[in-house]
C-alpha positions in Angstrom: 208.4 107.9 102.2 205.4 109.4 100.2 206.3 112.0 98.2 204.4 115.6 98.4 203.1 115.8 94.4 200.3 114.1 94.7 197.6 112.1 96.7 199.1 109.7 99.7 200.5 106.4 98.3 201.3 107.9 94.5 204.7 108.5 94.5 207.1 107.0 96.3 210.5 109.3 96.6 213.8 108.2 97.9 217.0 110.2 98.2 220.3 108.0 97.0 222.8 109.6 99.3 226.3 108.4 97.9 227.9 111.6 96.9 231.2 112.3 95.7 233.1 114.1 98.8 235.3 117.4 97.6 234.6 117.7 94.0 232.8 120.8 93.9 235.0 121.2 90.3 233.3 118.7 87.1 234.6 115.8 87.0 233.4 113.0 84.5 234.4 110.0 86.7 233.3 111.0 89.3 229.5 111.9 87.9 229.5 108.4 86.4 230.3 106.7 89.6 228.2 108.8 91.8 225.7 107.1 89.0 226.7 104.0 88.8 226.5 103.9 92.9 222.7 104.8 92.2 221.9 102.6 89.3 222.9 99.6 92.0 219.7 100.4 93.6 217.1 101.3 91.1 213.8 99.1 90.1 212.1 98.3 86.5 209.7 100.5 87.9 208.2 104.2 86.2 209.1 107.3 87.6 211.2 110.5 88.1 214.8 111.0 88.6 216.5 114.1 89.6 220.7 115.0 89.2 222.0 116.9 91.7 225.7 119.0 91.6 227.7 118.7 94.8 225.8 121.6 96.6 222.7 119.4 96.1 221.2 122.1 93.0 219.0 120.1 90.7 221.0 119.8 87.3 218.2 117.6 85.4 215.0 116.4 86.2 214.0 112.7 83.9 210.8 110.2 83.5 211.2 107.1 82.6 209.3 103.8 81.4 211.9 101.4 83.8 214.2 103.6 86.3 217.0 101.3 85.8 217.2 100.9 82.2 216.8 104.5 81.5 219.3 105.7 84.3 222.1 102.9 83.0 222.5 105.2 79.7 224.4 107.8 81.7 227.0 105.6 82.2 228.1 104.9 78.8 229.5 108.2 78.6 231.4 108.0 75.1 227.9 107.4 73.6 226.4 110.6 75.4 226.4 114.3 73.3 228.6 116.8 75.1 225.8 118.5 76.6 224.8 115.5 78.7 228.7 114.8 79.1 228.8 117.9 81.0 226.0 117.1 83.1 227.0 114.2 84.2 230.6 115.4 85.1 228.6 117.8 87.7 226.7 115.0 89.3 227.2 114.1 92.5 223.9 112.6 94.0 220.6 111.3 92.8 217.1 112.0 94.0 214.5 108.7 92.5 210.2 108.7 92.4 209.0 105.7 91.6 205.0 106.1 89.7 202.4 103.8 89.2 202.8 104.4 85.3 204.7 106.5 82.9 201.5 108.5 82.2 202.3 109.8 85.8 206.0 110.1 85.6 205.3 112.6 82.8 203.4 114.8 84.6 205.2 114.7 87.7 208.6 115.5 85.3 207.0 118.4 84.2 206.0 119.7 87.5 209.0 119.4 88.8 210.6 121.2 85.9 209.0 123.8 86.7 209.5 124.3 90.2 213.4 123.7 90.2 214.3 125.2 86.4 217.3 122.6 86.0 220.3 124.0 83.6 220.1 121.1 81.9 216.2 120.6 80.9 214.3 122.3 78.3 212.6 124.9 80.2 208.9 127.3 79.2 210.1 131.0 80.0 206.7 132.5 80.4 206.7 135.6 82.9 203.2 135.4 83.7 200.5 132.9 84.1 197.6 133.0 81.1 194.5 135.6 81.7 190.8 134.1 81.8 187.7 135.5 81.8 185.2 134.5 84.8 182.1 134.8 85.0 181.2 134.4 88.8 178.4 131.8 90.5 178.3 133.0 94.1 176.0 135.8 94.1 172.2 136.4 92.7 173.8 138.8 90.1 176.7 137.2 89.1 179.9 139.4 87.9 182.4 139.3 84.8 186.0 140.3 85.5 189.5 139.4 84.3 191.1 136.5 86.1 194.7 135.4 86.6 196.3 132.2 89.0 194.4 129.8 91.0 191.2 128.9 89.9 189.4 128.7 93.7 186.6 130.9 92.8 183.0 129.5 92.1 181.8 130.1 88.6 182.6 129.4 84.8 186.1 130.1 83.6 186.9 131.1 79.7 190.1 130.8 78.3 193.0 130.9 78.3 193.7 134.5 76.5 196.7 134.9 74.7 197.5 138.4 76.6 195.6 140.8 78.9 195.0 143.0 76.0 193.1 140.7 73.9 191.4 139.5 77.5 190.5 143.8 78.0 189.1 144.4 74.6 187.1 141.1 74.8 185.7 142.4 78.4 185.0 145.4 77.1 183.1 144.4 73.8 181.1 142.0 76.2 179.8 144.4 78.9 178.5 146.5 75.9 177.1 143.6 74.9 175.2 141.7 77.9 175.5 144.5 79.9 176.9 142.3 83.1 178.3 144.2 86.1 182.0 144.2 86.5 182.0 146.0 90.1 183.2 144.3 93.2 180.4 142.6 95.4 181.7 145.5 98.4 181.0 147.9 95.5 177.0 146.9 94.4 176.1 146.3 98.3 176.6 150.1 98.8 175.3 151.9 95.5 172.0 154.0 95.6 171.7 154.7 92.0 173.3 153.5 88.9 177.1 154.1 88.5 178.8 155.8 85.6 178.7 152.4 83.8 175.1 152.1 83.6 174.9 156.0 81.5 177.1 155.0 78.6 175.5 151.2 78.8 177.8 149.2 79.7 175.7 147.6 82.5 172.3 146.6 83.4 172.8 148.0 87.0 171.2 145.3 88.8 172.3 147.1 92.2 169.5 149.7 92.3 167.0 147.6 90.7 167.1 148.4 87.4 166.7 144.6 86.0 165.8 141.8 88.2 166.9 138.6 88.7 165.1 136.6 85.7 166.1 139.6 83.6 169.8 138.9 84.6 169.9 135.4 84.5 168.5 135.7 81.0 171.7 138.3 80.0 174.2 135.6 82.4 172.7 132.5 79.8 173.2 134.5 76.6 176.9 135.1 77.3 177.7 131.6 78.7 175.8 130.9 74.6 178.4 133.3 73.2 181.8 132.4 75.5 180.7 128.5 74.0 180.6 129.4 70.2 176.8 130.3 70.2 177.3 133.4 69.1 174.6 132.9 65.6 172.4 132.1 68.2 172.8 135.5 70.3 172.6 137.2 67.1 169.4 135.9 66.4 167.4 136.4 69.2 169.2 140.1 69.5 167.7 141.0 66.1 164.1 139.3 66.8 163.7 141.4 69.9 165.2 144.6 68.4 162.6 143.9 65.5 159.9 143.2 68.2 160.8 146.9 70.0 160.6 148.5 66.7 157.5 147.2 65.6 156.1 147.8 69.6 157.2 151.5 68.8 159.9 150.9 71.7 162.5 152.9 69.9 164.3 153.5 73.4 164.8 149.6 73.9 165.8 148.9 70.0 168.3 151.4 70.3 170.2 149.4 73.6 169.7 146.5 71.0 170.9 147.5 68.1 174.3 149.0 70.2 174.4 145.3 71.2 174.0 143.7 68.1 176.9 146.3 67.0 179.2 145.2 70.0 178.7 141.6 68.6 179.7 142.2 65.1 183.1 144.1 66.4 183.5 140.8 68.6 183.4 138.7 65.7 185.0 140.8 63.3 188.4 141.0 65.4 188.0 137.2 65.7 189.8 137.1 62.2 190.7 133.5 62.3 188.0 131.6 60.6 187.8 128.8 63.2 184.3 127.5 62.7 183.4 123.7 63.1 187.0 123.8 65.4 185.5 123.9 68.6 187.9 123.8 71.5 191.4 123.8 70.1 195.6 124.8 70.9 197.6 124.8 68.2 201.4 124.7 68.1 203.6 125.3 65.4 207.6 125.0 65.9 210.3 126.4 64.0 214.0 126.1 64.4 217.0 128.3 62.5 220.5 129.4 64.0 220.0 126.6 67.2 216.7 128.8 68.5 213.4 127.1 68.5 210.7 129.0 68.9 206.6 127.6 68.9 203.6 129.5 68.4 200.2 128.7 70.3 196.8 129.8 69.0 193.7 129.4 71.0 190.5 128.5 69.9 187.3 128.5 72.3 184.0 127.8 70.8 185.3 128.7 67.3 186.7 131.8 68.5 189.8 133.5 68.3 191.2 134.2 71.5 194.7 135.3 70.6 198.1 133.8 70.0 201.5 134.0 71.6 205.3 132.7 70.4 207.3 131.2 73.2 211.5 130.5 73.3 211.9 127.8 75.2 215.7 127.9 76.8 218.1 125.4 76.7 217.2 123.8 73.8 221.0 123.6 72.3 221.6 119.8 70.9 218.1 118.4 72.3 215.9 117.2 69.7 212.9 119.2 68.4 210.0 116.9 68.7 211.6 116.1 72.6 211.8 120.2 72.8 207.9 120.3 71.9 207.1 117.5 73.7 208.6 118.8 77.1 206.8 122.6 76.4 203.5 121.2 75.6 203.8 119.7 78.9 205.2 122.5 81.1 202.7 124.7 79.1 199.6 122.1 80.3 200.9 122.5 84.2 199.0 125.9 84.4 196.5 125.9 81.4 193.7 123.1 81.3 194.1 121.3 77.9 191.9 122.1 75.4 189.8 119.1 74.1 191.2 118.9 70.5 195.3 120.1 70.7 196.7 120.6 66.5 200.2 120.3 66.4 202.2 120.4 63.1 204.3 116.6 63.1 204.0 113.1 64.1 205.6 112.9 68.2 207.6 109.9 69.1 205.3 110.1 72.4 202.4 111.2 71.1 200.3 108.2 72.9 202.2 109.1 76.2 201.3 112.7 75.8 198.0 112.0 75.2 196.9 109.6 78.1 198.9 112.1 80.9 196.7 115.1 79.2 193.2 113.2 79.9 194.7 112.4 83.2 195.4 115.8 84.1 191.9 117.3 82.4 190.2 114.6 83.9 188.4 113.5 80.2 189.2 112.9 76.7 192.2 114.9 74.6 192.9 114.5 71.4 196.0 115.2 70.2 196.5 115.4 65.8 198.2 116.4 63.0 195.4 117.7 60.2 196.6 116.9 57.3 193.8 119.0 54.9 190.6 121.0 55.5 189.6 124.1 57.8 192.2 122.2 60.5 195.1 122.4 58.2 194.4 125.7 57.2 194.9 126.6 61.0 198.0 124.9 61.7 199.6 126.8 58.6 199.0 130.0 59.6 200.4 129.4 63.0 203.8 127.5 61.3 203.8 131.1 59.1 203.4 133.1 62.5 206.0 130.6 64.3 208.7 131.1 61.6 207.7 135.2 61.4 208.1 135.3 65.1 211.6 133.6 64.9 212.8 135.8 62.7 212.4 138.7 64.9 213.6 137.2 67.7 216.8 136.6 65.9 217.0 140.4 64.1 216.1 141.3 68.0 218.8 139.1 69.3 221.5 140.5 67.4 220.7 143.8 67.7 220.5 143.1 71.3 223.6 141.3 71.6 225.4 144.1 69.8 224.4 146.9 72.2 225.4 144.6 74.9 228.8 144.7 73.3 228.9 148.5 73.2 227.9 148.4 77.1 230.6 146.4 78.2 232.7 148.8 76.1 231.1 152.1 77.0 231.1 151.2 80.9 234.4 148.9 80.7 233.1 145.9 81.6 235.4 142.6 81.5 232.3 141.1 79.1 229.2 141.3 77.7 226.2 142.3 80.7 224.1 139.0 81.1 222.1 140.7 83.6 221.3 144.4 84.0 219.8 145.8 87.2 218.1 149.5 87.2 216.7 150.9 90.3 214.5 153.8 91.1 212.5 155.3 94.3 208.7 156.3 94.1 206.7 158.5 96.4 205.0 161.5 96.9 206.5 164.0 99.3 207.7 161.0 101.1 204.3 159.2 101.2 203.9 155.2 100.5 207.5 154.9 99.6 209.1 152.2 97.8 211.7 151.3 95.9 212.0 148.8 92.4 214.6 147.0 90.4 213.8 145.7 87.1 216.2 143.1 85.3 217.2 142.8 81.1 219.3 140.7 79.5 220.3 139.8 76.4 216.8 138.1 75.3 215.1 141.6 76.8 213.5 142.4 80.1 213.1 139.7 82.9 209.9 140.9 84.2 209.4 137.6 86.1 212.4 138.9 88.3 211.7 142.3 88.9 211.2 143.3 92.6 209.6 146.4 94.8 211.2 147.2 98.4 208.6 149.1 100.7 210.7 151.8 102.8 211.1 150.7 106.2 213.9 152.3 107.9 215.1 155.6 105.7 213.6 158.6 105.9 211.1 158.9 103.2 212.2 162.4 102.5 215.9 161.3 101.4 216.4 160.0 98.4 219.6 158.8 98.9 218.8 156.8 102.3 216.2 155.3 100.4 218.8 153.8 97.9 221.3 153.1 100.1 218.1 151.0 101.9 217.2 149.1 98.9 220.6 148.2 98.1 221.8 146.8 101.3 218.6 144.7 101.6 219.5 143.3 97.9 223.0 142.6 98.1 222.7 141.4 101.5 220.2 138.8 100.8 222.4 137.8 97.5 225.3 137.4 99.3 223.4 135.7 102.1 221.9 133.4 99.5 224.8 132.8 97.1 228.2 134.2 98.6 230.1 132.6 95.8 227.7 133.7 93.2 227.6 130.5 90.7 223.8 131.2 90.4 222.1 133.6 88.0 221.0 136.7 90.6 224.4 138.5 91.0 224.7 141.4 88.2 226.9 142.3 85.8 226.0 146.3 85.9 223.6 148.1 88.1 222.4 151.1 86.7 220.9 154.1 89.2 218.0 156.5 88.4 220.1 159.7 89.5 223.0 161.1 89.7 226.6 161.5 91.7 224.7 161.2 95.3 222.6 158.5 94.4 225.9 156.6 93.0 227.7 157.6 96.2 225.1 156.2 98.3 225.2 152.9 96.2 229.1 152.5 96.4 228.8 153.1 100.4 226.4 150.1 100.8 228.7 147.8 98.3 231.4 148.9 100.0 230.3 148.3 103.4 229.0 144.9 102.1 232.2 144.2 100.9 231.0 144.0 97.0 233.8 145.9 95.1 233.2 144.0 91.5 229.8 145.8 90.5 229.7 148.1 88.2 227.4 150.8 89.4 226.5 154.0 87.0 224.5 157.3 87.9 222.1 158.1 85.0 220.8 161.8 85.1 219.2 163.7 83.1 222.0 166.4 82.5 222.1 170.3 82.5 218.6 170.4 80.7 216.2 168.6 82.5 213.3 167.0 80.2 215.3 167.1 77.0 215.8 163.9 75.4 219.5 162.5 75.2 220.9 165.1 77.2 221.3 162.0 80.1 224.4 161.9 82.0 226.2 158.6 83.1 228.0 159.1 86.0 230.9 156.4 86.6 232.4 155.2 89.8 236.1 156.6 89.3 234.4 160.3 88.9 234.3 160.4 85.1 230.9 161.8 83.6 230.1 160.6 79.5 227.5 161.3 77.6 226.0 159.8 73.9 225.1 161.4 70.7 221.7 162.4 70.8 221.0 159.4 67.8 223.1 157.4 69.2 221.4 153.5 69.2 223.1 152.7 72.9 221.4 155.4 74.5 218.1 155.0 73.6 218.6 151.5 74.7 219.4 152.8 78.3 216.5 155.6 78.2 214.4 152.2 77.7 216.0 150.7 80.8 215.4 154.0 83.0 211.8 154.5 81.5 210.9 151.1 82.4 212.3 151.0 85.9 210.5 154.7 86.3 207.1 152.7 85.1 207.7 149.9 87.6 208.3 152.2 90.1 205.0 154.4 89.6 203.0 151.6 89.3 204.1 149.4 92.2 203.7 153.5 94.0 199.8 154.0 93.1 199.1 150.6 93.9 199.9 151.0 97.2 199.2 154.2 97.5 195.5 153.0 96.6 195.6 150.8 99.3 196.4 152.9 101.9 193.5 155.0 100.6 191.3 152.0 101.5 192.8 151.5 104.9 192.0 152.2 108.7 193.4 152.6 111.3 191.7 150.2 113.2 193.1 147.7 110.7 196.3 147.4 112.9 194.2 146.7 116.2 194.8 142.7 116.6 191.5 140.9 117.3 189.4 143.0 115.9 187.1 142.1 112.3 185.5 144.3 109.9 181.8 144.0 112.0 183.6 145.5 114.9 185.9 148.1 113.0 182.3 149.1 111.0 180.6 149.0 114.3 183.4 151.4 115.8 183.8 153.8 113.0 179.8 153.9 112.4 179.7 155.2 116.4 182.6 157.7 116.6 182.8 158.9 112.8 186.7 158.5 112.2 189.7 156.2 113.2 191.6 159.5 114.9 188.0 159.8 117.4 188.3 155.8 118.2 191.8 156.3 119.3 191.0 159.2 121.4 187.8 157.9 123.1 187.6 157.0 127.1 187.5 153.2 127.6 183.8 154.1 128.9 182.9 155.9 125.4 184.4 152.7 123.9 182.1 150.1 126.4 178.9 152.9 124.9 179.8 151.7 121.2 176.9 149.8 120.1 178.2 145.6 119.1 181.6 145.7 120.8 181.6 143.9 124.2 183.6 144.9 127.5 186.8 142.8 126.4 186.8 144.5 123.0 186.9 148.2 124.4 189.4 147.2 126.8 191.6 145.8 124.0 191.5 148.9 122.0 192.0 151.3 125.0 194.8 149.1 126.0 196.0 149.1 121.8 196.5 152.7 121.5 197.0 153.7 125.6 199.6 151.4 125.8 201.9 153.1 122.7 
């Protein structure tokens, strides 16, 4: 049957059946001849193969130039490293997609890498996908804003960004510079004089008139100049026409230039890397020490510096170093369009194949090098120093890490180190837009990718504890739902509580209740003296209360846990509570859009006066027909 990764007719995917019966347990025979039972079957064709365990969980995800060939090495087992030894003693049942080239099965391995995270593959951990810049093409005044995810809007997209930080700064020197309007296109359609951002010049305020559309357009080309590595260019003309207003005796208009011409300097001056003659370029550097790899990426647009990042890939134990690079750069490329030159710091085994699936998937030419002298060169070293920098903090971090893990389980009397540490806390405001979050850490640091907000449905929003008890049950119901005999990764090891004994009594009820008695679960309250640092309590679940030493290394690590599950939890809270601001109460009246809901609210001033109008005040409501009137009588009669 076609397979759903691509257009009809590209991959063909077939599931091998033949599983092993009862041997949930590993089992080296019987991997091999749940393999061997496969490898009966397979072409000399390109394509994909998948390993599955006995409860059909993807353990590996492979490409390969011919199926058969490739698949036929997991059979000589004695020739296999341990790690793969072990994978194959958990196999039970194959999953084949056949390509029309290798070129194909490489990007169709990496895809499905990503969406399945097999325990055996070299996987990118990257919480977050990679900020751009856009600079919109749907309206007469087009608008500059901060993008993340699917690129479906119309317009020119710059990037990536190594953070949302450099993306901000670079936002903000820009506005100051070509003065483009960052407001939403709800926000210009209702202004009547210029906006805050217009007095300390930071926009042209094409919303009330104050440029028009040639003026714009001209401001729109001179940043799509800059954003391409123009930016001598920009500078140029800036300076003539500053020159021009001073000679003109404009001293009003020179001024607004020369703060522009001083918003491109500080643009270029935090652009530190000299870059220029580069173009578009990634750059990745990898360095290795203690069995932990870790690559650094640079990113150069136009010349520019737009920021760098160090990734850990995981799993990497016993797996080559140019296969580890090789398998990042293309989980990396899944969600970032390749840059047109890509630097990388040694010669890859499959550095043809890697090229020719990257101009597929940008749709032109890639080139992929290793400079070997020149402005280049001088790149790629800075971002090997940076890669092996990077690694050494992650190791000092690690350690450190792993050892206040160590003092947890002791502290809290755990049977091992914590792998995974949940911390939850409530947010509202005398019980308004409540909610409830859980953050995760472990011992490489926070798991942002897995933290999660509950909105309140049931408790009353003025208990705390129902609140908790609420967000637990909904947690550990759906865990136990989803893995009752917890061989995943989502059950944890110690679940700390932003409170004290209730909030911990409430907690033990629901796990209780759930039948959960082997989670550690511990109160943590600020003590006696509210607001003073290390006075926090830790309540424990057989009564007993400890405290720390006020220096003490451990407690500052859990005063990092709480203070990050409280700044989830505020966040998640104003977002919300910001849009519930924005909301009506005509929003939950089915059928009807915002014309009619404008067209309602315009006629009786308020949501409360709709609700309480006769169906003939209703049928009066210029725009909304007999039917309509009738079906928002009947909506709020009918409660």
């Amino acid at each position: 049957m076609n397979g759903s990764y691509g257009p009809p007719d590209r991959f063909n995917e077939e599931q091998a059946t033949f599983t092993i019966r009862g041997a949930d347990a590993p089992d080296l025979k019987a991997g091999e001849a749940a393999i061997r039972n496969v490898l009966k079957t397979l072409p000399l064709k390109p394509g994909v193969y998948r390993m599955h365990d006995a409860k059909g969980d993807v353990l590996y995800v492979g490409k390969a130039r011919a199926l058969k060939n490739r698949v036929a090495n997991y059979v000589q087992v004695e020739r296999l490293p341990k790690r793969l030894q072990r994978m194959v003693s958990q196999t039970r049942s194959m999953t084949i997609v056949t390509t029309n080239n290798e070129a194909e099965a490489l990007l169709l391995e990496a895809q499905l890498i990503k969406r399945y995270r097999p325990a055996y593959n070299v996987l990118l951990r990257d919480d977050k996908s990679f900020p751009f810049i856009l600079l919109r093409a749907d309206h007469d005044f087009p608008r500059i804003q901060k993008h993340r995810g699917a690129r479906r809007a119309k317009g020119d997209y710059y990037g990536p960004f190594a953070s949302a930080g450099s993306v901000n700064n670079t936002l903000n020197a820009l506005q100051k510079l070509f003065l483009l309007r960052s407001c939403t296109d709800g926000f210009f359609k209702t202004r009547d004089r210029p906006c805050l951002l217009y007095q300390i010049k930071r926009c042209s305020a094409p919303c009330v008139g104050r440029i028009d559309t040639a003026g714009y357009a001209d401001l729109v080309s001179d940043a799509k100049k800059f954003l391409a590595g123009k930016a001598t260019d920009v500078q140029a003309k800036l300076g003539a026409q500053m020159q021009a207003a001073a000679e003109n005796m404009d001293f009003e208009l020179a001024a607004v230039l020369r703060d522009r011409l001083k918003a491109l300097t500080f643009i270029q001056g935090t652009q530190f890397i000299n870059a220029e003659g580069v173009g578009d370029a990634d750059i990745f550097a990898l360095a290795s020490h203690e069995g932990l790899i870790g690559i650094e990426a640079f990113f150069i647009r136009g010349g520019q510096n737009w920021g760098h990042r160090s990734f850990f890939p995981a799993h990497t134990a016993d797996v080559p170093e140019d296969e580890v690079l090789t398998q990042f750069m293309m989980q990396f490329y899944e969600e970032v369009p390749p840059a047109r030159t890509i630097l990388i710091d040694r010669v890859l085994p499959e550095a043809e194949l890697l090229t020719q699936a990257l101009c597929e998937q940008a749709g032109r030419k890639v080139e992929l090098t290793v400079p070997q002298r020149g402005v280049r060169k001088r790149l790629l070293d800075q971002a090997s120093r940076n890669a092996k920098e990077a690694l050494e903090r992650r190791l000092a971090e690690s350690t450190t890490q792993a050892r206040l893990h160590r003092e947890l389980a002791e502290l809290f009397e755990l049977g091992d180190s914590p792998d995974r540490i949940e911390v939850y806390d409530n947010s509202h405001i005398q019980g308004t837009n409540a909610l409830g979050a859980m953050v995760v850490a472990g011992p490489e640091g926070f798991r942002k990718g897995q933290y999660r907000k509950f909105n309140i449905k049931q408790a009353a929003t003025d208990d705390d504890y129902a609140m908790m008890r609420e967000v637990l049950q909904r947690r550990f119901a759906r865990a136990l739902e989803e893995d009752p005999d917890r061989d995943g990764e989502a059950w944890p090891d110690l679940v700390l509580l932003d409170g004290g004994r209730g909030q911990l009594n409430a907690a033990k009820a629901v796990l209780e209740d759930l039948g959960i008695e082997d989670v550690c679960l511990v109160g943590v309250a600020k003590g006696p003296h509210h607001g003073r640092e290390g006075r926090e309590v830790f309540h424990l679940m057989d009564g007993r209360e400890l405290t720390l030493p006020v220096n003490s290394p451990l407690l500052f690590y859990l005063q990092r846990l709480r203070d990050e599950v409280h700044r989830f939890a505020i966040g998640a809270h104003r977002a919300k509570r910001a849009k519930a601001i924005g909301a009506s109460p005509l929003d939950e009246v089915p059928g009807i859009g915002p014309a009619r809901k404008k067209a309602l609210l315009m006629h009786f001033g308020t949501g409360r006066a709709v609700r309480n109008a006769s169906l003939e005040d209703l049928r009066k409501a210029p725009g909304v027909s007999a039917a309509v009137a009738q079906q928002v009588y009947d909506f709020y009669h009918a409660r």
